[in-house]
Structure formats: structure tokens, C-alpha cells
BADRENDREN-68449 format. One record per atom (N, C-alpha, C, O): x, y, z. Coordinates in steps of 0.001 Angstrom, whole numbers, padded with zeros to 6 digits, always signed. Each point is the difference from the previous one (the first is absolute). Example, Ala and Ser with C-alpha at 12.3 -4.5 7.8 and 13.67 -1.06 7.14 Angstrom:
<pts>
+013190-005690+007800 -000890+001190+000000 +000900+001200+000000 +001036-000019+000665 -001386+001069-001385 +000820+001190+000060 -000770+001090+000730 +000509+001108+000169 
</pts>
This chain:
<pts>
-004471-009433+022425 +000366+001350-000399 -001202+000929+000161 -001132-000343-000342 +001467+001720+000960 -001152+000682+000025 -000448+000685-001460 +000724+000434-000896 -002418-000505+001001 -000314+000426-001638 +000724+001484+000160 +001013-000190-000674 -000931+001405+001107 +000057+000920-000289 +001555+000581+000076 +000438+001117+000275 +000237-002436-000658 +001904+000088+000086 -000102+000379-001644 -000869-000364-000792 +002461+001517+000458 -000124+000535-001204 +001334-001017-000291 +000763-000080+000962 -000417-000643-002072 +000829-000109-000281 +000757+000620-001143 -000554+000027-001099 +001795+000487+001244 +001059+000582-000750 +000843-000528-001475 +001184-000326+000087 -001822+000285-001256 +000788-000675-000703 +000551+000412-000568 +000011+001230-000010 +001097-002203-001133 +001038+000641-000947 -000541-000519-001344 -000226-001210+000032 -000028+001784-001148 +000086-000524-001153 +001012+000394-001025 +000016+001197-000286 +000783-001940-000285 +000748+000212-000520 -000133-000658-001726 -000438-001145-000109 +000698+001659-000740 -000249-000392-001074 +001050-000519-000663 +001017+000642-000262 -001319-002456-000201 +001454-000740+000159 +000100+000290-001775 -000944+000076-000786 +002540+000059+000471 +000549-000066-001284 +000209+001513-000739 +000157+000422-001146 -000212-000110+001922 -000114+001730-000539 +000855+001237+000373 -000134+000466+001132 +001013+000104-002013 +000574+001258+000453 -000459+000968-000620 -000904-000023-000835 +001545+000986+001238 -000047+000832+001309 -000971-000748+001234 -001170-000271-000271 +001490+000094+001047 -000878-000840+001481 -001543+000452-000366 -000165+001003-000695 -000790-001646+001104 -001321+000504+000253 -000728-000420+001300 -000672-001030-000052 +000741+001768+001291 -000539-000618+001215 -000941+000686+000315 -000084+001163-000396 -001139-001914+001439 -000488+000926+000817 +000130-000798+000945 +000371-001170+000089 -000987+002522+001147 -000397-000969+001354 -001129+000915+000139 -000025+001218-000174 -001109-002197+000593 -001416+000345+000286 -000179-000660+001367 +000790-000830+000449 -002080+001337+000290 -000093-000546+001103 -001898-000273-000423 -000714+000638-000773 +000441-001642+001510 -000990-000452-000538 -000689-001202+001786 +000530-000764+000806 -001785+001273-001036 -000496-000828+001285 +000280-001803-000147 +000004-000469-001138 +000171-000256+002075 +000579-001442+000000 -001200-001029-000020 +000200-001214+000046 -001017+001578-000093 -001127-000537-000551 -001139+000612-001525 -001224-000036-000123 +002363+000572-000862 -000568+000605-000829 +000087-001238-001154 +000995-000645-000332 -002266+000551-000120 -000191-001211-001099 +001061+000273-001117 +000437+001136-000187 +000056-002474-000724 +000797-000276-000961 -000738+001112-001370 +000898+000625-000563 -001707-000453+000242 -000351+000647-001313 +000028+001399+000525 +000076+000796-000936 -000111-000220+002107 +000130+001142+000767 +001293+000296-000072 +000311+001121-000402 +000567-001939+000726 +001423+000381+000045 +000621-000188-001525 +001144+000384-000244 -001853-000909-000610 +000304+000201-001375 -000252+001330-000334 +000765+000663-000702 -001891-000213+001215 +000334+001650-000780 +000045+001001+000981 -000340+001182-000053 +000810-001844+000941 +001270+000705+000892 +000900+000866-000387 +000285+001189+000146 +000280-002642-000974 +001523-000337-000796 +000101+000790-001417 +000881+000670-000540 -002475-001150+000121 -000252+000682-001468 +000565+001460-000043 +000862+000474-000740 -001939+000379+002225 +000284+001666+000141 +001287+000179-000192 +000484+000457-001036 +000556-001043+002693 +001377+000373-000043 +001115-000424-000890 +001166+000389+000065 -001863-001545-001209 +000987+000215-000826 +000384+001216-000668 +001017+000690+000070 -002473-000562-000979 -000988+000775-001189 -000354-000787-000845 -000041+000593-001078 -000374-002106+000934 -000354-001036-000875 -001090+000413-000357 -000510+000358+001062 -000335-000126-002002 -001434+000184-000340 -001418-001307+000137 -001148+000136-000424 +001725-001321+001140 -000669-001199+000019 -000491-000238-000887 -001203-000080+000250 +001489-000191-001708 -000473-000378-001146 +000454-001353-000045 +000369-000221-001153 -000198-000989+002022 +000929-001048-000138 -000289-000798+000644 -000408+000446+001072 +000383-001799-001147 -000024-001197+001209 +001069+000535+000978 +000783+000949+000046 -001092-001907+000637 +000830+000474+001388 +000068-001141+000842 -001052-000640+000015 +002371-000010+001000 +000086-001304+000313 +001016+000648+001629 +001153+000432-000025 -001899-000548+001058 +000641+000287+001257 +000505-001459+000609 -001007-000582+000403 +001990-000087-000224 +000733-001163+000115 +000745-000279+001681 +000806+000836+000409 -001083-001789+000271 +000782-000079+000967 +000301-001809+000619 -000926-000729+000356 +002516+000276-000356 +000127-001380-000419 -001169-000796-000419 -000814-000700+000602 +001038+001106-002090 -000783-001135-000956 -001871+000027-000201 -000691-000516-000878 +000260+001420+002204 -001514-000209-000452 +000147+001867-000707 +000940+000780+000154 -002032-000601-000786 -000172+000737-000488 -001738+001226-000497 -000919-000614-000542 +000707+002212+000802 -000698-000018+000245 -000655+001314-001069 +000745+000945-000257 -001800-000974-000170 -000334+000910-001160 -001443+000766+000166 -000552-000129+001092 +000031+000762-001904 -001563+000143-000085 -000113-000145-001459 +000487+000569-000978 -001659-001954+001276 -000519-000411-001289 -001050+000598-000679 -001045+000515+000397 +001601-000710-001677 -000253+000643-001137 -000984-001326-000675 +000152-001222+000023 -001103+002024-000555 -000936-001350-000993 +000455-000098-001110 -000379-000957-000675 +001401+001967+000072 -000139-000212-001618 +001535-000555+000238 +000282-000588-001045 +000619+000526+001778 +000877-000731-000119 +000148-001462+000387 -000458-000408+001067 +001151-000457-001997 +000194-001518+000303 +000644-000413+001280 +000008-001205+000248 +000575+002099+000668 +001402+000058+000553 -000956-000350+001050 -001026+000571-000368 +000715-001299+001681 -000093-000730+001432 +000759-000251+000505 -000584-000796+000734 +001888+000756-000308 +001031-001161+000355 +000127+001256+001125 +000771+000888-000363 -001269-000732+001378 +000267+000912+001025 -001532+000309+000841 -001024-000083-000678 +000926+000393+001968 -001325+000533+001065 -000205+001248-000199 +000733+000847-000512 -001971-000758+001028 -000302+001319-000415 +000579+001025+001048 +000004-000222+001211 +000381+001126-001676 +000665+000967+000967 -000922+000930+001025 +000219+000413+001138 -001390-000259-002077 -001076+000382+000955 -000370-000416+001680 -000614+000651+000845 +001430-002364-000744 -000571-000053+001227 +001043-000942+000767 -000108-000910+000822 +001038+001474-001391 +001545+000138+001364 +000177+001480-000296 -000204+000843-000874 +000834-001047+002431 +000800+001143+000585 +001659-000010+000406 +000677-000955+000381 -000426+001843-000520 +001961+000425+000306 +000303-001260+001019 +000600-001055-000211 -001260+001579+001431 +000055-000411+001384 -000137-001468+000139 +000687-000793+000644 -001757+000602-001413 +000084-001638+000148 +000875-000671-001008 +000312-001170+000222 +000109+001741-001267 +001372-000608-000807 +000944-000005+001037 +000414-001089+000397 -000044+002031+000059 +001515-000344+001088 -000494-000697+001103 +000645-000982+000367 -001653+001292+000232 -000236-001369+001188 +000250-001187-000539 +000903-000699+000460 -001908+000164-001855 -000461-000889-000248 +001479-000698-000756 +000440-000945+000655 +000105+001177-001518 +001091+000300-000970 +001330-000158+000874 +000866-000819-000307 -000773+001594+001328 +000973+000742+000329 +001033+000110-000716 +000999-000684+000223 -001078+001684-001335 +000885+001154-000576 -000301+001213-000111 -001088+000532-000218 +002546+000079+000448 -000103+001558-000120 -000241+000696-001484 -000532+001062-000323 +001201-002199-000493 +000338+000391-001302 -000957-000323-001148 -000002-001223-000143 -000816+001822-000736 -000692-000132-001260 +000524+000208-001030 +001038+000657-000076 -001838-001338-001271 +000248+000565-001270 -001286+000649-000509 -001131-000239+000424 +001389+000898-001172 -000536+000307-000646 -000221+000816-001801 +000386+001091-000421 -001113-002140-000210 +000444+000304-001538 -001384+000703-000668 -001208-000223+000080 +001919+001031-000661 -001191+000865-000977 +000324-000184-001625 +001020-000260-000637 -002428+000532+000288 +000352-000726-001380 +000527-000924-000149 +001172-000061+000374 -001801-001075-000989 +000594-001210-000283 +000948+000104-001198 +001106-000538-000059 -001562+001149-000705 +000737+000188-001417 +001511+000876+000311 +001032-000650-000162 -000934+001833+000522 +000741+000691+000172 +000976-000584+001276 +001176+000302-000202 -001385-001066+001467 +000120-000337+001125 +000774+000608+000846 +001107-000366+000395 -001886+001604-000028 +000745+001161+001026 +000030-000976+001347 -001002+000061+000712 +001727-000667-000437 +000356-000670+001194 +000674+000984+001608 +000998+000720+000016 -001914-001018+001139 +000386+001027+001280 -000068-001285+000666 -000569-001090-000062 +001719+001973+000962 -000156-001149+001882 -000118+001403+000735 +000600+001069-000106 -001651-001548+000907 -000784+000635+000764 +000561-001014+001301 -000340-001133+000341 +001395+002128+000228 +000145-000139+001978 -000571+000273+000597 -000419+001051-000483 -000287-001272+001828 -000615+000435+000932 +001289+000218+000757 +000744-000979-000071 -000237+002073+000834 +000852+000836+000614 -000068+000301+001703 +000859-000090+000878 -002463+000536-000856 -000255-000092+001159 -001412+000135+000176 -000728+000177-000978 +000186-000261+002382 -001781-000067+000570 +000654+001215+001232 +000948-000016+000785 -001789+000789-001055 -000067+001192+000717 -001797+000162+000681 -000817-000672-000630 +000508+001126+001284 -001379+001068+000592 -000288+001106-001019 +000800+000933-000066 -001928-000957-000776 -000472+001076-000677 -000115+001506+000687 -000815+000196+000902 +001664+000826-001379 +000202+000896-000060 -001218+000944+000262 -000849+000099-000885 +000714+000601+002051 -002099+000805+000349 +000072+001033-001003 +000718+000997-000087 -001730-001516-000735 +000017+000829-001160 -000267+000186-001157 -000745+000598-000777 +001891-001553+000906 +000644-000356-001537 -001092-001255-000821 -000498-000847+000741 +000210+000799-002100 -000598-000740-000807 +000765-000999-000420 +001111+000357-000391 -001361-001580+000340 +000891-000746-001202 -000552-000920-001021 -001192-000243+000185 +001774-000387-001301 +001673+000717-000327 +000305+000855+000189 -000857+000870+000157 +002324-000501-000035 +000442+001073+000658 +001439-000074-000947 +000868-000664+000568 -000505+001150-001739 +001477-000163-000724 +000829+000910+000941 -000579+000873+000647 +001815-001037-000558 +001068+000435+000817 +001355+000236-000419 +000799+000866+000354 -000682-001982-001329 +001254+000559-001373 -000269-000639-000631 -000540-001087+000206 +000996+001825-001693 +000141-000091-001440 +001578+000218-000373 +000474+001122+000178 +000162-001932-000576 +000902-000452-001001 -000265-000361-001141 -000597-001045-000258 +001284+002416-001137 +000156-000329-001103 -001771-000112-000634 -000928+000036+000808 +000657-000179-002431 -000738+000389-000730 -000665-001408-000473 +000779-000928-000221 -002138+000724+000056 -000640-001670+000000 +000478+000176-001483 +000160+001045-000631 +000042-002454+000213 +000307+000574-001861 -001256-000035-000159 -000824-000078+000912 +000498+000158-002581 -001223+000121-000464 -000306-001211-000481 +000687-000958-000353 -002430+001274+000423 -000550-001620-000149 +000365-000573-001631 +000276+000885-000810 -000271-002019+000423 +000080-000765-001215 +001374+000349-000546 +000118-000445-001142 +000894+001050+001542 +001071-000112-000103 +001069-001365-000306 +001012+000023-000701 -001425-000874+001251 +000270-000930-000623 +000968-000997+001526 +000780-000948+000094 -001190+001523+000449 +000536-001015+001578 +001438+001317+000772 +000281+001194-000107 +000176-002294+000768 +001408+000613+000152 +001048+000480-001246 +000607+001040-000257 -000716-002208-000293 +001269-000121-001324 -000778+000940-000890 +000678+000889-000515 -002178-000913+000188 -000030+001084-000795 +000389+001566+000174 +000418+000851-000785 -000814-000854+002478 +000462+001613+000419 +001574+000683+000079 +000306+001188+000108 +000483-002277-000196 +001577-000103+000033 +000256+000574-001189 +000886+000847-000109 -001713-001287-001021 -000199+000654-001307 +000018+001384-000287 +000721+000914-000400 -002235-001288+000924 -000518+001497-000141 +001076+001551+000611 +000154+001175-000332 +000349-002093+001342 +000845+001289+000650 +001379-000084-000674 +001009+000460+000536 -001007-000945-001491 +001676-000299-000511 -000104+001075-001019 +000704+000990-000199 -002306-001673-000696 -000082+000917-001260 -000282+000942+000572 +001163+000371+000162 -001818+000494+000384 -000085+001484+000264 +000770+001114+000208 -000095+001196-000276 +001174-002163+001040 +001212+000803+000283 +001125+000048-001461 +000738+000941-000290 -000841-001811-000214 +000945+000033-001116 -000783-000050-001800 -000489-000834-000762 +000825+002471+000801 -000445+000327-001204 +000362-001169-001775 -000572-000205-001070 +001925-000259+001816 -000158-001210-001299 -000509-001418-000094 +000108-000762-000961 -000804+000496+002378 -000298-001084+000262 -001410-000211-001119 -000986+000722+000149 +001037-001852-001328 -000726-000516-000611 -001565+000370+000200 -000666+000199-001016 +000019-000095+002363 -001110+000383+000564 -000242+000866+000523 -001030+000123+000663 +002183+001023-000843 -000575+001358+000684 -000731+000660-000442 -000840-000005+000899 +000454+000634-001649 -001017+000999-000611 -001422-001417+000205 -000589+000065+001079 +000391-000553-001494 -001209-001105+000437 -000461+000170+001934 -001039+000457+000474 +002276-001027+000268 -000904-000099+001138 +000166+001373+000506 -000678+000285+000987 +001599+000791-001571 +000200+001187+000703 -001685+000764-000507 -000362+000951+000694 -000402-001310-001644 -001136+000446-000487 -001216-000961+000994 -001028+000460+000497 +001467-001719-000421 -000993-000652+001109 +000052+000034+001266 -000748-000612+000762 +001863+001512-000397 -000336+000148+001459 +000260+001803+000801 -000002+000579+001086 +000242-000297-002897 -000151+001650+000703 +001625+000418+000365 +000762-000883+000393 -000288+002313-000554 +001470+000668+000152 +000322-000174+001376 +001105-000409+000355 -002106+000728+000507 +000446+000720+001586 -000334-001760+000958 -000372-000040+001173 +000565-000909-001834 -000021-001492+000877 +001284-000304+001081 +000984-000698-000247 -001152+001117+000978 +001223-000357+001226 -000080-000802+001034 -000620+000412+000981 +001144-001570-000954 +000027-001000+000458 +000203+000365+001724 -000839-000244+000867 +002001+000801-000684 -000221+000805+001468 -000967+000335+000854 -000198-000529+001094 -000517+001555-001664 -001150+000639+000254 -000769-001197+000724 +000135-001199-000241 -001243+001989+001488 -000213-001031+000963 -001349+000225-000297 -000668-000955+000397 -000143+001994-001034 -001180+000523+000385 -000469-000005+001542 -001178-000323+000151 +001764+000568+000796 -000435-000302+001238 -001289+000094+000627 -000680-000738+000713 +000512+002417-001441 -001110+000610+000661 -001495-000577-000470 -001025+000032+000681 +001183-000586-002074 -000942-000655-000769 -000540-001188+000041 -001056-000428-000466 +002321-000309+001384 -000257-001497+000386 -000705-000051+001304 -000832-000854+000309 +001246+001868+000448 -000497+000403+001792 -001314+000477-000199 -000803-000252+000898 +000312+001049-002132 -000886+000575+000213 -001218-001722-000783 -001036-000232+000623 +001344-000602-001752 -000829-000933-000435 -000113-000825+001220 -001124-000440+000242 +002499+000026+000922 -000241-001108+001296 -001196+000899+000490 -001054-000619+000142 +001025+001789+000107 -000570+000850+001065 -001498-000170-000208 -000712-000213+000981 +000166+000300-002272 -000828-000709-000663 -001029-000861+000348 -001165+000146+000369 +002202-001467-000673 -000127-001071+000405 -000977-000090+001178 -001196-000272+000103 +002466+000706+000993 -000751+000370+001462 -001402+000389+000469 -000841-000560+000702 +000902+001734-001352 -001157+001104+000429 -001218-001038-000445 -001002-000134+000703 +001238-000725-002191 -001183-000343-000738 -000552-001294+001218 -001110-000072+000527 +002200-000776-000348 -000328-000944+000580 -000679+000222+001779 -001003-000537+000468 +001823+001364+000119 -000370+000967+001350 -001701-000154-000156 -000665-000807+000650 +000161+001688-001577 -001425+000317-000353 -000701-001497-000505 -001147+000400-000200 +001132-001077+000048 -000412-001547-000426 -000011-000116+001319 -001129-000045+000489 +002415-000045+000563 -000099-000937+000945 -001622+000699+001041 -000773-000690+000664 +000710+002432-000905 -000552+000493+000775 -001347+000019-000347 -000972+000250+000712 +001041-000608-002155 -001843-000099-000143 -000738-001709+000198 -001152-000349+000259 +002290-000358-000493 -000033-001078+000381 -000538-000811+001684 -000659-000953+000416 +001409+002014+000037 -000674+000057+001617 -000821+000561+000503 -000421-000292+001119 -000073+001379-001930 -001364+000688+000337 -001016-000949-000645 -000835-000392+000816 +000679-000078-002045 -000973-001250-000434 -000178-000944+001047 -001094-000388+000409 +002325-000002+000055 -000367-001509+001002 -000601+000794+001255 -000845-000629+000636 +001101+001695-000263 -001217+000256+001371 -001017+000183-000186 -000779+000165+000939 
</pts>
């Protein structure tokens, strides 16, 4: 595979309504803890959380010293590209928060030629609103959106006070998620470029 192929993905966030998708495009040799806060931006996750990128059965993270948890490689030093060569699958998981367990499958869709220009990550659509963190997983957010809407529900005035009047699950933030990927980009762009002025 050539290094400078972009591949096209889907993330979709499993267990959850209203839908929550994106599709980001992201270079095919972009490291595993790279494409974690990829994922982090185009959700809107705040990365306060372990994090476990999965593909049949091996599994891949960035280790942490104060946690007990090993049972996975470091993500630092695989790449996309060599998971699907190596692997060959299109398809990932990926879980945030262990406690809460926001669970995504992440498709690879397609490998395209990077765009003259263009930076990546690169978000491209947003579907629907990330819930909020410590919410309590899927089943807790099913909650949360039950009580809010229904003024007699046992927990409304409680989470309608913990998560604020104007919370709409709809709402995509688009421009906010495009502008944190965009971010991403620019920051890493400048690493790669001072990075190559050091080595000459």
C-alpha cells in the first residue's frame, strides 16, 4: 500500500439512539493512538478514559503506568495500513471508557489519493450529538433522554439540572467537530515539518 493513500472511514457509535456517526478520512498509515484522537475530535469525547482499538482478537492501546490494565500492544507503534495488510480486516472496534463502555465499529469504506491541499484528518460527516461523558454507557443515556423529555419521569428535574435545558440529542455540532479534526491536522502537519527540518 502506498504510505501517502488516505483512507475513508465510518465510525459509528454501537447501542445508541438517535444514530451517532461520523466519517473521517485519515492518512492509511496513521498510527493507532493517532487515530484514537482522531476519533476522540469527531466524536467530541474529551479523552479522559482508557481506550481499547480491537481487530480479530489482538488488541491495541497506549499505556498508561498508573493503570493495572496490559492485555493489549502499544498503539504507538502500529499503523492502520499494516492492520489491514497484516490482519486483513476492514472492520475495527473500538471502546472508550471501560466503565461506561461507549462501544464503535470503525469501517474502512474506502483508500482514495490525498486530496492537493487538503490536511488530514479530514471529518466529512457528522450524524447526531456524542452523549455526554460519565453518563452512564448506552443504557444510562437511554435514561437520561427519557427523563428529560418527560417532566414526570422520577429523574427529571435531577438529570435535567445535570445536563442543562437546551441538551439535544440531534444536534451535530458540526462546525465544532470540523473545526477540533482541523486541529488535529494543522498540529500534527507542523510536528511532521519541524521534524524534518531537525533530521537535515
Amino acid at each position: 500500500m502506498i504510505a501517502d493513500t488516505i483512507a475513508r472511514i465510518k465510525i459509528t457509535l454501537d447501542n445508541v439512539k438517535p444514530v451517532v456517526l461520523r466519517r473521517i478520512e485519515v492518512p492509511l498509515d496513521i498510527r493507532l493512538d493517532r487515530l484514537h484522537l482522531a476519533i476522540q475530535a469527531a466524536m467530541g469525547w474529551t479523552n479522559t478514559h482508557l481506550y481499547e482499538l480491537r481487530a480479530d482478537g489482538v488488541g491495541w492501546s497506549t499505556p498508561d503506568p498508573d493503570a493495572d490494565w496490559t492485555d493489549f500492544l502499544d498503539a504507538r507503534k502500529a499503523r492502520l495500513g499494516d492492520i489491514l495488510e497484516d490482519i486483513g480486516t476492514k472492520t475495527l472496534a473500538y471502546l472508550y471508557d471501560f466503565g461506561d463502555g461507549w462501544e464503535h465499529t470503525i469501517k474502512i469504506e474506502r483508500l482514495a489519493d490525498p486530496e492537493p491541499g487538503e490536511l488530514y484528518p479530514r471529518l466529512i460527516e457528522v450524524t447526531g450529538r456524542c452523549p455526554p461523558e460519565d453518563c452512564g454507557g448506552p443504557w444510562g443515556y437511554a435514561e437520561l433522554l427519557a427523563a428529560i423529555k418527560d417532566p414526570r419521569h422520577e429523574r427529571h428535574a435531577e438529570l435535567t439540572e445535570w445536563i442543562g435545558d437546551h441538551f439535544d440529542p440531534n444536534s451535530n455540532e458540526a462546525e465544532w467537530l470540523t473545526a477540533e479534526v482541523g486541529n488535529l491536522a494543522r498540529s500534527w502537519c507542523r510536528k511532521s515539518v519541524s521534524e524534518g527540518a531537525r533530521r537535515r
